[in-house]
N, C-alpha and C positions, 0 to 999 in steps of 0.2 A: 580121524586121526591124521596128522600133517607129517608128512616123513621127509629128506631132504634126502637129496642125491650129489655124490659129489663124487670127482676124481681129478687123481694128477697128473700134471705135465710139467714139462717144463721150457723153458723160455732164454734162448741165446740170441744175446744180442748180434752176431755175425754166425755166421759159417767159422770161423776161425776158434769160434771156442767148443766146435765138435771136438770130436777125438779124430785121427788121421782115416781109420777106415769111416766113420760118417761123412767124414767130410769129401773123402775121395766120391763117395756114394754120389753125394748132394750136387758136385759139382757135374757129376755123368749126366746126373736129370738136369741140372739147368743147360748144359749143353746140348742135353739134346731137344728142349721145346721146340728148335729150328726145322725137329725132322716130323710136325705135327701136321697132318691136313687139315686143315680149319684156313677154309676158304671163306664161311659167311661170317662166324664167329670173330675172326682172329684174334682167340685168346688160344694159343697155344700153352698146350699140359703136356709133361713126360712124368712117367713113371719106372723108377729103376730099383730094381731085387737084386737084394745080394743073398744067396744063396749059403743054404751049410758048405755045400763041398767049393766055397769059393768062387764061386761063378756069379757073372754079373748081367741080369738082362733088362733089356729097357724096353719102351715102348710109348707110345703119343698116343693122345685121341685123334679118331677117325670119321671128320665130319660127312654128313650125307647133305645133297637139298632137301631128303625128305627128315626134315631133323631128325624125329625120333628113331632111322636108323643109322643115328651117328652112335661110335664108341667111345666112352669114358676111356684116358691112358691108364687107371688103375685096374679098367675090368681088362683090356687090351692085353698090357701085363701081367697078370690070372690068370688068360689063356693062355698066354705063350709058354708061360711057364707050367702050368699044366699038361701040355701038348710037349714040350721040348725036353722038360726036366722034372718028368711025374713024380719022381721018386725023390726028389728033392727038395728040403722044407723051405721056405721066405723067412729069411733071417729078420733082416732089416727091408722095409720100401721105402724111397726118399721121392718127393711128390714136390713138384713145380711149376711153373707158367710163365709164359711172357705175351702180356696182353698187348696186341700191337695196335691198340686205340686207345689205352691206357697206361696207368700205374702197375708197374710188374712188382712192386718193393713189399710188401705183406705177405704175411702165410698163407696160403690156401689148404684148405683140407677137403676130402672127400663130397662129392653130392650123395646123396640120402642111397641111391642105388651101389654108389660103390661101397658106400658104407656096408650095406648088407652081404654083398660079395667077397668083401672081406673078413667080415664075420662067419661068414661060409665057410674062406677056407679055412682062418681060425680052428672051426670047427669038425670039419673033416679030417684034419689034422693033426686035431688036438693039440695045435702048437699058437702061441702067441706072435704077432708080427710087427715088431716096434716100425714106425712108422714116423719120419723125418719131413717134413712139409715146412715151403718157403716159395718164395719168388728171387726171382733173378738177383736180390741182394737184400737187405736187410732182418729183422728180426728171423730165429727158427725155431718152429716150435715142435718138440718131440713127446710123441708118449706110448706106451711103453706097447699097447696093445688095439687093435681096431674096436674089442669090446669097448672101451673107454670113450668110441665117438659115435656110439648107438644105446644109451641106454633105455630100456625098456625092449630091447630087441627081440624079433620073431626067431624063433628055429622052428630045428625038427625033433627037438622036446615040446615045442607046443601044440604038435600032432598027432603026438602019443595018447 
Protein backbone atom coordinates (compact mmCIF):
# COMPACT_ATOMS: atom_id res chain seq x y z
CA UNK A 1 0.00 0.00 0.00
CA UNK A 2 1.61 3.50 -1.18
CA UNK A 3 0.51 6.38 1.18
CA UNK A 4 1.50 10.09 0.63
CA UNK A 5 2.61 12.66 3.08
CA UNK A 6 2.13 16.13 2.77
CA UNK A 7 1.90 19.38 4.63
CA UNK A 8 1.61 23.15 4.49
CA UNK A 9 3.60 26.15 4.37
CA UNK A 10 3.78 28.96 3.26
CA UNK A 11 6.03 31.14 1.06
CA UNK A 12 6.72 35.32 1.23
CA UNK A 13 8.48 36.63 -1.05
CA UNK A 14 10.17 39.51 1.56
CA UNK A 15 9.99 40.08 5.14
CA UNK A 16 7.52 42.88 4.30
CA UNK A 17 4.66 40.77 3.57
CA UNK A 18 4.83 39.17 7.35
CA UNK A 19 2.42 40.83 9.53
CA UNK A 20 4.35 43.73 11.94
CA UNK A 21 5.06 41.29 15.02
CA UNK A 22 6.65 38.53 12.47
CA UNK A 23 8.28 40.70 10.96
CA UNK A 24 9.69 42.56 14.06
CA UNK A 25 10.50 38.80 15.12
CA UNK A 26 12.54 38.00 11.71
CA UNK A 27 14.41 41.11 11.85
CA UNK A 28 15.86 40.55 15.79
CA UNK A 29 17.27 37.12 14.26
CA UNK A 30 18.66 38.43 11.30
CA UNK A 31 20.26 41.05 13.52
CA UNK A 32 21.53 39.04 15.61
CA UNK A 33 23.61 36.29 13.33
CA UNK A 34 26.55 38.91 14.08
CA UNK A 35 26.41 37.75 17.81
CA UNK A 36 27.08 33.94 16.51
CA UNK A 37 30.53 32.13 17.45
CA UNK A 38 31.23 30.26 14.35
CA UNK A 39 34.76 30.63 14.04
CA UNK A 40 35.43 27.33 11.68
CA UNK A 41 31.96 27.35 10.13
CA UNK A 42 31.24 31.02 9.57
CA UNK A 43 27.86 30.40 8.71
CA UNK A 44 26.37 32.28 11.53
CA UNK A 45 22.53 31.19 12.82
CA UNK A 46 20.31 33.10 15.32
CA UNK A 47 17.30 32.07 16.73
CA UNK A 48 14.65 34.43 18.34
CA UNK A 49 11.23 33.32 20.58
CA UNK A 50 8.63 35.41 21.10
CA UNK A 51 6.93 34.34 23.97
CA UNK A 52 3.17 34.29 25.34
CA UNK A 53 3.71 37.01 27.98
CA UNK A 54 5.56 39.16 25.21
CA UNK A 55 8.91 38.54 25.84
CA UNK A 56 11.58 38.21 23.34
CA UNK A 57 14.69 35.85 23.39
CA UNK A 58 17.42 35.20 21.16
CA UNK A 59 20.17 33.25 20.78
CA UNK A 60 23.24 31.87 18.08
CA UNK A 61 25.02 28.69 17.52
CA UNK A 62 27.92 28.05 19.60
CA UNK A 63 30.81 26.49 17.62
CA UNK A 64 33.51 24.27 19.39
CA UNK A 65 36.98 22.86 17.54
CA UNK A 66 35.84 19.69 18.68
CA UNK A 67 32.61 20.04 16.26
CA UNK A 68 30.32 17.90 17.71
CA UNK A 69 30.35 19.93 20.73
CA UNK A 70 29.15 22.85 19.05
CA UNK A 71 25.41 24.21 19.52
CA UNK A 72 22.59 24.54 17.17
CA UNK A 73 20.96 28.56 17.71
CA UNK A 74 17.50 26.71 17.87
CA UNK A 75 18.67 24.16 20.58
CA UNK A 76 20.75 27.26 22.31
CA UNK A 77 17.25 29.10 22.30
CA UNK A 78 15.28 25.75 24.05
CA UNK A 79 17.67 26.21 26.68
CA UNK A 80 17.51 29.69 27.38
CA UNK A 81 14.18 29.75 27.32
CA UNK A 82 13.72 26.78 29.31
CA UNK A 83 16.10 27.89 32.06
CA UNK A 84 14.89 31.78 31.96
CA UNK A 85 11.11 31.58 31.23
CA UNK A 86 10.10 27.79 32.36
CA UNK A 87 6.72 28.64 32.60
CA UNK A 88 6.40 30.28 29.46
CA UNK A 89 5.07 28.91 26.05
CA UNK A 90 7.34 29.61 22.41
CA UNK A 91 4.76 31.49 20.52
CA UNK A 92 6.50 32.05 17.36
CA UNK A 93 10.69 31.17 16.47
CA UNK A 94 12.08 33.06 13.61
CA UNK A 95 15.44 31.23 12.45
CA UNK A 96 18.36 32.94 10.28
CA UNK A 97 22.02 32.88 9.07
CA UNK A 98 24.56 34.79 7.50
CA UNK A 99 26.98 32.71 5.82
CA UNK A 100 30.15 34.63 5.60
CA UNK A 101 31.78 32.44 2.59
CA UNK A 102 28.48 32.42 1.06
CA UNK A 103 25.01 33.20 -0.06
CA UNK A 104 22.98 34.32 2.96
CA UNK A 105 19.53 34.98 0.66
CA UNK A 106 17.34 31.55 0.94
CA UNK A 107 15.49 30.01 3.92
CA UNK A 108 17.14 27.83 6.09
CA UNK A 109 15.40 25.60 8.31
CA UNK A 110 16.17 23.31 11.23
CA UNK A 111 19.15 20.31 11.02
CA UNK A 112 17.60 16.88 11.89
CA UNK A 113 18.69 17.50 15.75
CA UNK A 114 16.97 20.67 16.17
CA UNK A 115 14.10 19.35 14.46
CA UNK A 116 13.68 16.77 17.22
CA UNK A 117 14.16 19.32 19.97
CA UNK A 118 11.64 21.10 18.96
CA UNK A 119 9.22 18.61 18.60
CA UNK A 120 10.15 17.90 22.23
CA UNK A 121 9.21 20.93 23.30
CA UNK A 122 6.01 20.83 21.16
CA UNK A 123 5.38 18.17 23.07
CA UNK A 124 6.05 18.61 26.69
CA UNK A 125 3.94 21.46 26.18
CA UNK A 126 1.51 20.33 24.35
CA UNK A 127 1.64 23.68 22.40
CA UNK A 128 2.44 24.18 18.67
CA UNK A 129 5.56 26.58 17.65
CA UNK A 130 5.08 28.47 14.27
CA UNK A 131 8.30 28.74 13.14
CA UNK A 132 9.60 31.84 10.57
CA UNK A 133 12.82 30.78 8.81
CA UNK A 134 14.94 33.07 6.21
CA UNK A 135 18.30 34.35 5.50
CA UNK A 136 19.54 37.82 5.59
CA UNK A 137 17.00 38.92 2.70
CA UNK A 138 14.88 37.27 0.30
CA UNK A 139 12.15 34.52 0.09
CA UNK A 140 10.38 33.51 4.00
CA UNK A 141 9.02 30.49 4.59
CA UNK A 142 6.54 29.87 7.55
CA UNK A 143 4.77 27.02 9.01
CA UNK A 144 2.70 26.61 11.42
CA UNK A 145 4.24 23.80 13.63
CA UNK A 146 7.86 21.90 14.05
CA UNK A 147 5.65 18.72 13.61
CA UNK A 148 5.34 19.65 9.93
CA UNK A 149 9.40 19.38 9.47
CA UNK A 150 9.77 15.87 11.18
CA UNK A 151 7.45 13.70 9.72
CA UNK A 152 7.49 10.16 10.87
CA UNK A 153 8.93 11.44 14.19
CA UNK A 154 10.17 9.61 17.43
CA UNK A 155 8.69 10.53 20.89
CA UNK A 156 7.83 9.35 24.15
CA UNK A 157 4.57 7.53 22.66
CA UNK A 158 6.93 5.42 21.04
CA UNK A 159 8.15 3.99 24.30
CA UNK A 160 5.19 3.36 25.88
Amino acid sequence: MQKEFSFKYEIFNSIDELNSEEKSLLEKARQNTENAYAPYSQFNVSAVALLENGTTIAATNQENASYPVGICAERTLLSAVSSLQPNQLIKTMAISYHNLNGNSGKPISPCGICRQSLLEYENRFQSSVKIIMSGLGGEVVVVESAKQLLPFSFSAEDMK
